[in-house]
C-alpha positions as CSV (number, residue, x, y, z in Angstrom):
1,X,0.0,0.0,0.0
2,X,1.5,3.6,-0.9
3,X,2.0,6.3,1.6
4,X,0.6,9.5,1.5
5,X,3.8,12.3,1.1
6,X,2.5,15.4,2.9
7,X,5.1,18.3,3.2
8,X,4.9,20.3,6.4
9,X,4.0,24.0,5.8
10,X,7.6,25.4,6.6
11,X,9.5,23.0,4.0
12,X,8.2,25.5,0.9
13,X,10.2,28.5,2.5
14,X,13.2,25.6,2.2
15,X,12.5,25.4,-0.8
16,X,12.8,28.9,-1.8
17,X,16.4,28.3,-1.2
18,X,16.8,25.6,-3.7
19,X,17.8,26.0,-7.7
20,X,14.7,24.7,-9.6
21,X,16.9,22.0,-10.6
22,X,17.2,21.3,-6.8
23,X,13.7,21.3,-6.0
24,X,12.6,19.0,-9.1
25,X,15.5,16.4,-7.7
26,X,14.0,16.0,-4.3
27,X,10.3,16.1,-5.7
28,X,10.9,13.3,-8.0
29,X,13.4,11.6,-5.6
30,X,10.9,11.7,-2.4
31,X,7.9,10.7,-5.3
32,X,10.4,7.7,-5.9
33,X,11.5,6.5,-2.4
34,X,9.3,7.4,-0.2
35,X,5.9,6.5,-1.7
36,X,6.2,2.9,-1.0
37,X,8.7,1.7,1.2
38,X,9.7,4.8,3.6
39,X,10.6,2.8,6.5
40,X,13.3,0.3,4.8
41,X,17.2,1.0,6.3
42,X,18.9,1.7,2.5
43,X,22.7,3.3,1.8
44,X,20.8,6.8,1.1
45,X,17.7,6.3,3.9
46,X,18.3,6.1,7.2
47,X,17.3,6.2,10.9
48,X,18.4,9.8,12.8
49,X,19.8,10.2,16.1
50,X,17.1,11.4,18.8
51,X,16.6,14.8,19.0
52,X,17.0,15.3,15.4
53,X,15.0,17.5,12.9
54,X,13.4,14.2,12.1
55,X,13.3,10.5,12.0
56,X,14.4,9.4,9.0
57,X,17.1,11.4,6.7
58,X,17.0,10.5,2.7
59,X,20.7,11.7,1.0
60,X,20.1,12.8,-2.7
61,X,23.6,13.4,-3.6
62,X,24.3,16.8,-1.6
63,X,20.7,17.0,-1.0
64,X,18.9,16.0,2.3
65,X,15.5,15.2,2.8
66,X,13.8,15.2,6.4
67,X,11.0,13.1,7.6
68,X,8.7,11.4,10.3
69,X,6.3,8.3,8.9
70,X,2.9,8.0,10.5
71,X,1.5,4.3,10.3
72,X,-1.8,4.7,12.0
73,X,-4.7,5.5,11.1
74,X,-3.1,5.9,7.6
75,X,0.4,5.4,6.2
76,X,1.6,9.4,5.7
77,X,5.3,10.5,5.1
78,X,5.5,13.9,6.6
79,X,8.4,16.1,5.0
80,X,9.9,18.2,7.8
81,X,13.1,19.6,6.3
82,X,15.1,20.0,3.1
83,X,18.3,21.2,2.9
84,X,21.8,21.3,1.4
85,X,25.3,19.2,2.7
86,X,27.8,22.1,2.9
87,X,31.1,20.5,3.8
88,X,30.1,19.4,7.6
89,X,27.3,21.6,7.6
90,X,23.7,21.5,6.4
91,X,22.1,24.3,5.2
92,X,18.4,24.3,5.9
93,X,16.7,27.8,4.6
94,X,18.8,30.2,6.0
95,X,19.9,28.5,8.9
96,X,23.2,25.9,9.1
97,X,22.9,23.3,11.3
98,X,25.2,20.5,12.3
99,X,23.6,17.1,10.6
């Protein structure tokens, strides 16, 4: 059964900090990955720390992609973050933050 992507209101002022390239990578790539099987340990998708932005962490090249997975009462992937890998750094919006 598919999941139902929902992106949380403060990810489209993350996105205003992405090329159009950028934000067509991580609309197809989350359309891709996360749609089906979310929840599955990969290379690129992975369990955070606690305390983290989020959950789960997706890697698109220099991309990142955060997000929490609701099972019940319906299978939803909620999109919290989306930012950039700068050297150590990501770069969420404005802010940096340490991954």
């Amino acid at each position: 059964m598919a999941y139902r992507i929902e992106y949380l209101p403060i990810v489209k002022l993350h996105f205003r900090t992405l090329t159009a390239r950028q934000r067509s990578i991580v609309l197809d790539s989350v359309d891709e990955q996360l749609t089906y099987k979310p929840i599955v340990i990969t290379r690129n998708r992975f369990l955070m720390r606690p305390d983290s932005i989020a959950a789960w962490e997706l890697r698109i090249g220099e991309l990142r992609v955060y997000y929490d997975i609701e099972e019940d009462p319906e299978q939803v992937v909620y999109i919290c973050a989306v930012g950039v890998k700068e050297g150590n750094l990501v770069r969420i919006g404005t802010e940096v933050v340490a991954p």
